[in-house]
N, C-alpha and C positions, 0 to 999 in steps of 0.2 A: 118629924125629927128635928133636935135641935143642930146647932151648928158646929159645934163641939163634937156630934155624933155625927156627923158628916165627913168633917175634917179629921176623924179618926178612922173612920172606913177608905177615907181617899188615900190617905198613908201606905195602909196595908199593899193595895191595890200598884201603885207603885212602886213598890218595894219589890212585891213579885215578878212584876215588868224586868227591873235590873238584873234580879237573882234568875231570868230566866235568859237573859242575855246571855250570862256569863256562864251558863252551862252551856248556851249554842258553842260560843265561843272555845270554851274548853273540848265539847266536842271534837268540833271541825278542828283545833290542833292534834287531838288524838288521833282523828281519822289520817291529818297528812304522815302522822308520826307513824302510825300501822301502816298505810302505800309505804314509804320510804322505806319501810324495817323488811318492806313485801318484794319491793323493788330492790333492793340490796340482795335480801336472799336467793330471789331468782338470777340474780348476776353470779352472784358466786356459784350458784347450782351449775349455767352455764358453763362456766370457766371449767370448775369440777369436772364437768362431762366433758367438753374437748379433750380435760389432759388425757381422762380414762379411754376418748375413743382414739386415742393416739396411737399407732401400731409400730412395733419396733421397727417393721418391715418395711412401711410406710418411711420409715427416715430413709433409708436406704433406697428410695425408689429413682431418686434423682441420676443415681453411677446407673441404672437398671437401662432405665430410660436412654442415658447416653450410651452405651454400648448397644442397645437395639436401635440409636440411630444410627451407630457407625456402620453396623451390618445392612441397615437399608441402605446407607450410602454406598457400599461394597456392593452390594445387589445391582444398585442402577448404575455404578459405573463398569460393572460387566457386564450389563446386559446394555448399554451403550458401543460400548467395546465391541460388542458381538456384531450390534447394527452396523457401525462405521465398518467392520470387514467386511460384511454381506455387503455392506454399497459400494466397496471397493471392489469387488471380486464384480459385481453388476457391472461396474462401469467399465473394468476391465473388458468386460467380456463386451459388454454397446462397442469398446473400442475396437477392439479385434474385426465386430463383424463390421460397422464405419469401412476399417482397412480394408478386409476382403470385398466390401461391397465396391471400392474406391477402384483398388485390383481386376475386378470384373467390368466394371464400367470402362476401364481404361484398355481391356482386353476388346473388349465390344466395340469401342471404337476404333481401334487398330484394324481389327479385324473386317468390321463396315470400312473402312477408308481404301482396305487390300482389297475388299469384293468389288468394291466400286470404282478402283481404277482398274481389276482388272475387268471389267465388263464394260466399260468407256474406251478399253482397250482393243478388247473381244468385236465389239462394235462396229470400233472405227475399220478393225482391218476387214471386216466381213463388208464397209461397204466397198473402202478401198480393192479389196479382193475382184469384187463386180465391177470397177472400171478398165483394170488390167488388159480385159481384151479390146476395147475399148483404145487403147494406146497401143496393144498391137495391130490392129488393126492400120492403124493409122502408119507407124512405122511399115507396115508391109509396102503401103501405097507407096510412101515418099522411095522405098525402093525400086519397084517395080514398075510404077505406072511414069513414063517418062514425054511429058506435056512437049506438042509439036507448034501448036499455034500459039497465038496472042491469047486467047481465049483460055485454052488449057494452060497458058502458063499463070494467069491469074486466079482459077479456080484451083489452081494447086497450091497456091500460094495464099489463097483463102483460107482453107482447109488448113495447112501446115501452122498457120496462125492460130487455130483454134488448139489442133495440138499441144503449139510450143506453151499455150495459156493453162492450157490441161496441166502439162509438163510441171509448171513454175506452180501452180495450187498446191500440187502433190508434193513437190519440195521443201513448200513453204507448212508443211505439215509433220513433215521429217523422214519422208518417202526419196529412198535414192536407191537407181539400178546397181546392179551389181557388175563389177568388170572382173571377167572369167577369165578369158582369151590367157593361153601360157601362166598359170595359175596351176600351183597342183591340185587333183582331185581329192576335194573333201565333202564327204555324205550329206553334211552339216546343211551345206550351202547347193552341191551339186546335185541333179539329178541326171546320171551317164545314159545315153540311148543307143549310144554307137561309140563301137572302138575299130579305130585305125591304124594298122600296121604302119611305122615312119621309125625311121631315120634320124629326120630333122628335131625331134623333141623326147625328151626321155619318156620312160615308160611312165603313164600315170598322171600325163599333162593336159590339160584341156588344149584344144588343139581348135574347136571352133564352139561359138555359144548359138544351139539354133533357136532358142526361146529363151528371153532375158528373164529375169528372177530380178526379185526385186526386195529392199528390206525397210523396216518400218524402225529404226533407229535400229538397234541391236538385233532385232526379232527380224525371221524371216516370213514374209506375205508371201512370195512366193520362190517353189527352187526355180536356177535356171537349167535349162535343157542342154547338154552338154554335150561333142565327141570329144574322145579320150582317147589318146595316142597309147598304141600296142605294140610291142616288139616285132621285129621281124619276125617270119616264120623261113624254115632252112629249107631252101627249094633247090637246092644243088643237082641237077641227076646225079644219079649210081653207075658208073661206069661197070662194061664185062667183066675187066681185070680185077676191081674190087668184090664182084660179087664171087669168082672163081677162088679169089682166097679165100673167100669167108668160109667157103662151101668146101674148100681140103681142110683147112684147120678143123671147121668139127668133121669131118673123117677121121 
């Protein structure tokens, strides 16, 4: 081929090249131009459909909402209300038994402090009760037995020492005898074994103690043994003369 016919066919060939460019290009504008036109419509389709799924009820939901919260709030704070009096009425009541328990305990101990002195008490005089004859004893001798020698007057005066030791224990405990002698007779304190007609003491008087009694502060451990003066009795004889009248009158 010549050259002429060469550079006539390369022309063409060229040309088409450009002319096919420019319909790429015209293309790909069309295509952004249809998305754009596609993506537009979808937007407005969206928006459309929000307004349509829009419920009238739906506006109004927000006052709905807030009056169902009010009523929950009225709900828990009644049924708060409620609890704070049930805890009140509990605690009440914890305090009540507290007190009564406080009450009983304080009775409990009163009552152990009174059992327990009186049986510290009960005790003492039951031993003190067992020495008693023990100190009569003792007084019998210092009356009766009356020491002739050097010898007896020291063994008495041994003894009498133990006694007066005895004696001063029991005081120092709050053990003291009882002084009867011319005293009147009370039950309390006396025990009567003998009554004596006299004169000398009105009726009703201890007149001699023949077993001391003895008392443990207020209490008595033991009575004393007492004689009680008694009125005379009318020993006058009945003369003849007196009995002769008696004996016309009832005629």
């Amino acid at each position: 081929m010549s050259e002429e016919n060469q550079g006539r066919e390369t022309e063409p060939s060229a040309n088409s090249d450009a002319a096919m460019d420019v319909e790429r290009s015209e293309s790909d504008a069309n295509d952004e131009a249809v998305n754009l036109g596609l993506e537009q419509q979808s937007l407005e389709v969206e928006s459309s459909t929000d307004a349509e799924s829009l419920d009238p009820t739906e506006v109004a939901t927000p006052s709905v909402e807030t009056s169902i919260d009010a009523e929950a709030d009225s709900e828990a704070l009644t049924r708060l209300a409620t609890e704070v009096e049930s805890l009140r009425l509990q605690v009440e009541e914890r305090t009540g038994q507290c007190v009564r328990i406080a009450a009983d305990f304080d009775n409990f101990r009163k009552r152990t402090e009174r059992e327990k002195s009186e049986l510290e008490l009960r005790v003492k005089r039951d031993a003190i009760g067992e020495l008693l004859p023990v100190i009569d004893s003792f007084e019998l001798a210092r009356t009766q037995l009356k020491p002739q020698t050097e010898q007896e007057v020291n063994i008495h005066k041994s003894y009498q020492g133990v006694y007066k030791q005895l004696v001063d224990c029991l005081k120092r405990i709050g053990v003291s005898p009882m002084r009867v002698e011319g005293q009147p007779f009370d039950p309390n304190f006396h025990d009567a074994i003998m009554r004596e007609s006299t004169a000398d003491h009105p009726e009703g008087t201890v007149i001699e103690e023949l077993r001391r009694g003895y008392l443990l502060g207020d209490i008595v451990l033991r009575h004393a043994m007492v004689k009680v003066a008694a009125p005379l009795e009318n020993t006058e004889p009945v003369s003849e003369t007196s009995i002769s009248e008696v004996s016309s009158e009832a005629s």
